[in-house]
N, C-alpha and C positions, 0 to 999 in steps of 0.2 A: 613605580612602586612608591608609597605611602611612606612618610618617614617614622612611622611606628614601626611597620614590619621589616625597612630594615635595619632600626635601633634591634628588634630583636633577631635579626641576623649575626651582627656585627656581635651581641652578645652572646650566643649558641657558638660564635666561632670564638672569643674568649672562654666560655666554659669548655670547650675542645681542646684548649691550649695549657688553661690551669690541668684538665683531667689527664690532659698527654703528659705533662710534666711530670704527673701521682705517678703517670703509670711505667716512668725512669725512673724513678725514686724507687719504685718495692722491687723493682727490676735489679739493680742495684742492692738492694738489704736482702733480696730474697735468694739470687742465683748471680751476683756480683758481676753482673753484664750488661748490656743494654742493646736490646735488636729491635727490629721493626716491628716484631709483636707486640712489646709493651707500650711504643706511641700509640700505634692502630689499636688495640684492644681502651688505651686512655681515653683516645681521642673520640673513640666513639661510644665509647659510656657520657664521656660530655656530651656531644651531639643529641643522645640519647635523652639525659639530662634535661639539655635546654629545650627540646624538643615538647618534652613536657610538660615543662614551669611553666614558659610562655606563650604556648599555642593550645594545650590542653588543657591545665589545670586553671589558669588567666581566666578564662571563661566560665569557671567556678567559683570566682572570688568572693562573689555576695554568701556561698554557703559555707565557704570557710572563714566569714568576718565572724558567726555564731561562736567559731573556738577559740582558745586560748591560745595563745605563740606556740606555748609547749604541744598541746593537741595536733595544730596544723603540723608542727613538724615531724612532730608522732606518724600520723595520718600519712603526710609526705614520704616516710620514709620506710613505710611498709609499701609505698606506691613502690619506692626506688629499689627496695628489694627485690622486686621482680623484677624490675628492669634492668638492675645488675645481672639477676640472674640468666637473665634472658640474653643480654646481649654477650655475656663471655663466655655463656654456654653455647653459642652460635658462634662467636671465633675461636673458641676452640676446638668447636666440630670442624671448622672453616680449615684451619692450623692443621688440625692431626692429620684431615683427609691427604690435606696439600702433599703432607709429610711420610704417606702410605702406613698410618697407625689403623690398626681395626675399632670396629667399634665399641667391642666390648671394654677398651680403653677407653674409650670417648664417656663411657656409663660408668667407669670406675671415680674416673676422675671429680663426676659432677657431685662425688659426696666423698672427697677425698678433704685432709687436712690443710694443701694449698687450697682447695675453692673456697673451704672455707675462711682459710683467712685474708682470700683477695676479697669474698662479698664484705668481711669487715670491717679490710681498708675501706674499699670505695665509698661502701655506707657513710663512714666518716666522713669522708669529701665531701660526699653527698649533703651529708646534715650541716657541714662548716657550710657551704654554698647556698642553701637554703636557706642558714638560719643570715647569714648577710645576706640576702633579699630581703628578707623579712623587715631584718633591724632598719637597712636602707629605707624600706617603705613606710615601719614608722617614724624615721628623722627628718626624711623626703628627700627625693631624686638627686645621687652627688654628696650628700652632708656628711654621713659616713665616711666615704672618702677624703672630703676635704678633712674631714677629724685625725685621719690615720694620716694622711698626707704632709700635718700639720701647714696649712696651706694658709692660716689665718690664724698665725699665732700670733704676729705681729699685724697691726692694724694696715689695711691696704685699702687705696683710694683706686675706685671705679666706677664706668660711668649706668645706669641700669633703669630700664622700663619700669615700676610699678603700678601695678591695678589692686582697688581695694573695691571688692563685690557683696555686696551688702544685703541681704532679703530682706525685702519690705513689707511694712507690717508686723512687725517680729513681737514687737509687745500685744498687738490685740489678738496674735496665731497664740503668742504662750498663753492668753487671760481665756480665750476659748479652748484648747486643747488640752490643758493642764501640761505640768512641766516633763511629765514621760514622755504624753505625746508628743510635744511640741521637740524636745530631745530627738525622737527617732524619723520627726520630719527632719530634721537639722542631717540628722546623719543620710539621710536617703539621699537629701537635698547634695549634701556635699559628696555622695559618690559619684554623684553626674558630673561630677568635677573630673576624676580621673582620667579618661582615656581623653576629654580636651588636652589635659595639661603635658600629657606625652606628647599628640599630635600637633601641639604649637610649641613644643621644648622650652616650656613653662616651669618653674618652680613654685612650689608652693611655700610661703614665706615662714606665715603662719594663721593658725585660726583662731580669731579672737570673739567669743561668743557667738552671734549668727552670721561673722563676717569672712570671710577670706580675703590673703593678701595673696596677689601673686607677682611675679620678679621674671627678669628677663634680662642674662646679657644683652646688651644692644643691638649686636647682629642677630640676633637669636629672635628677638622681640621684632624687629623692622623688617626680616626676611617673611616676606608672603604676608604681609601685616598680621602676622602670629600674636600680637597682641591684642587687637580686635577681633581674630576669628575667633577666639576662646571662649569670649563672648557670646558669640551665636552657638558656637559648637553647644554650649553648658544649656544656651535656652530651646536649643534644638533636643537634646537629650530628655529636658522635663516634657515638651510637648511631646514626644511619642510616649513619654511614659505618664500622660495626664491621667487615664484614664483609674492605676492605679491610685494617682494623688484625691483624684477625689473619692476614691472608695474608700480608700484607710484616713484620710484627714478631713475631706467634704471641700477642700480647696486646694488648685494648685500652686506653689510657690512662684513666687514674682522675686526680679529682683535690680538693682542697679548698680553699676559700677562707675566708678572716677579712673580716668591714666592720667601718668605726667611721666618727666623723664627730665634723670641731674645724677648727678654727681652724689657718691656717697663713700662715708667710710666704713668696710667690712672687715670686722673681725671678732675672735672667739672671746668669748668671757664666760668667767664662772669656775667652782672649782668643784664643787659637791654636785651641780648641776651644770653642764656645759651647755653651749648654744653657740650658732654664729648670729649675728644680728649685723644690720645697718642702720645706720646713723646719718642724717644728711634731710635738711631741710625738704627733700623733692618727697617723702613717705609722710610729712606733716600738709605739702600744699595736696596730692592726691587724696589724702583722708577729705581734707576741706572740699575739693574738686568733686570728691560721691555726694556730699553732701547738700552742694547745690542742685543737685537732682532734683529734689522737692522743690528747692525755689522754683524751675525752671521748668517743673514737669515733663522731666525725660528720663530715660532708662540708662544711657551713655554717657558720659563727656567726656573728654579731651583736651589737655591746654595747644593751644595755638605753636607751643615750642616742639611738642611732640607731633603731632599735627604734619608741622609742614617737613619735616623729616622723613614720613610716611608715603607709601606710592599708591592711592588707596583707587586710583584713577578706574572708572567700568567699574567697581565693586562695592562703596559706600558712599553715600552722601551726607557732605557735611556742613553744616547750617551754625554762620556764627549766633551766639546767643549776647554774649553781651563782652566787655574788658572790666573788670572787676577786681576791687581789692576784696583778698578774701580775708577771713579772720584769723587775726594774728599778724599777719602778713605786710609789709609795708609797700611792697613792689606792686602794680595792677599787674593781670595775667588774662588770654583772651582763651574765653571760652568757647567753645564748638561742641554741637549734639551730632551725632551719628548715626545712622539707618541704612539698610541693605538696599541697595535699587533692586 
């Protein structure tokens, strides 16, 4: 198994555990007990839940980018309506049978005063779990939590991958396409991003005009050289989807990237607007590192530090280019281009 599918395993069985916990909680304020009906009936509105978010609805994501936060969860939670309704109307057909209730109880109850007020608990749940996906999605994978965690209140030294991926051409795509178009390439451009940055447990840093950063605990980045597949993964996504690049823009996006790998210090700042950031000369030599692209006319590099760290043996080829002081910089660093065999 893929470590996407079971990132959203592991998650479906957390939203099981928050929904089994609701479902001791009303258990508790509602009939001041707690039995195995209200886990089982929680646990599996979670299931039910996650079942949704990340295997159904996932896959509709480009047509819920059109709405507002509020809409999608609007949208979402007329979804979860029914499937509250559906799944406690099912354990409690399940329940009463067990329990030798007829059924014209099982019909009374589904528009009785409890059902309705477990469909407006759960809803709740439902729309608090929703709308933290959401927010996590736009602060990116973790930030959220590290927020609530307070986990970077105080500055902390760590060691981490960065890649800075750049699209080429960006001034003569915006002087040809005008700035909407060239905007909603940008946005197309960087969805291709998503399902790499899950599947190589990537972070996304931040976007700075047509650029992306991306970030990697160490293990994270070095295992399966998850920092170079992302790479391929992101130019593998535009070429299946070339065909529409050139209908809507008359070109496909190109693009290059720099890695390095040091030392940095992470932490939160800000007060009206918060952030985590990092700080650490290794995010100024990677900027410099994309940049020699053009010198060198290649789509990759790599410094030689990050490099021989790497187990890239059967799966890329890496070709020194030069040892070079780059700018700003007073140390040389050796460079290497990289290509798939």
């Amino acid at each position: 198994m893929n470590s996407v599918f079971i990132n959203k395993l592991r998650m479906i069985g957390e939203f099981s555990l928050i929904t089994a916990f609701a479902g001791i909680i009303y258990q508790l304020v509602d009939i001041k007990y707690v039995d195995h009906i209200g886990v089982i009936m929680g646990a599996s509105l979670g299931f039910g839940f996650g079942i949704i978010e990340l295997f159904i609805l996932s896959g509709l994501k480009k047509k819920f980018l059109k709405f507002s936060l509020f809409q999608s969860i609007f949208i979402k939670a007329i979804i979860y309506l029914i499937i509250i309704y559906f799944f406690s109307g099912l354990i409690g057909l399940l329940v009463g049978l067990s329990q030798g209730k007829e059924m014209e109880e099982f019909y009374a109850s589904l528009y009785g005063r409890e059902q309705f007020i477990l469909i407006i608990y759960t809803l709740t749940i439902y729309i608090l779990l929703s709308f933290y996906i959401q927010i996590n999605l736009l602060l990116g994978k973790g930030v959220l939590l590290k927020f609530l965690m307070g986990k970077y209140r105080k500055p902390t030294n760590e060691h981490r991958i960065f890649m800075f991926l750049d699209l080429k051409s960006s001034t003569t795509l915006a002087e040809r396409l005008g700035l909407e178009n060239y905007y909603a390439l940008l946005n197309d451009f960087f969805h291709e991003v998503s399902e790499p940055v899950r599947t190589t447990n990537a972070e996304i840093y931040q976007y700075v005009g047509d650029e992306v950063v991306f970030t990697w605990k160490t293990d994270d980045g070095l295992s399966n050289a998850n920092c170079l597949k992302i790479f391929y993964k992101i130019r593998e996504n535009v070429y299946q989807n070339r065909k529409y690049y050139r209908d809507k823009y008359g070109e496909i996006p190109d693009f290059k990237a720099g890695l390095h790998f040091g030392e940095v210090i992470s932490a939160q700042i800000g007060d009206i607007k918060r952030e985590i950031i990092y700080n650490g000369d290794v995010l100024n030599t990677s900027a410099r590192i994309q940049e020699q692209c053009n010198v060198f006319k290649c789509e990759l590099l790599i410094s030689g530090i990050l490099l021989n760290k790497l187990n890239i043996e059967n799966e890329y080829n890496a070709e020194k280019m030069d040892t070079i002081k780059l700018r700003g910089k007073e140390n040389e660093i050796e460079l290497y281009s990289l290509s798939e065999f």
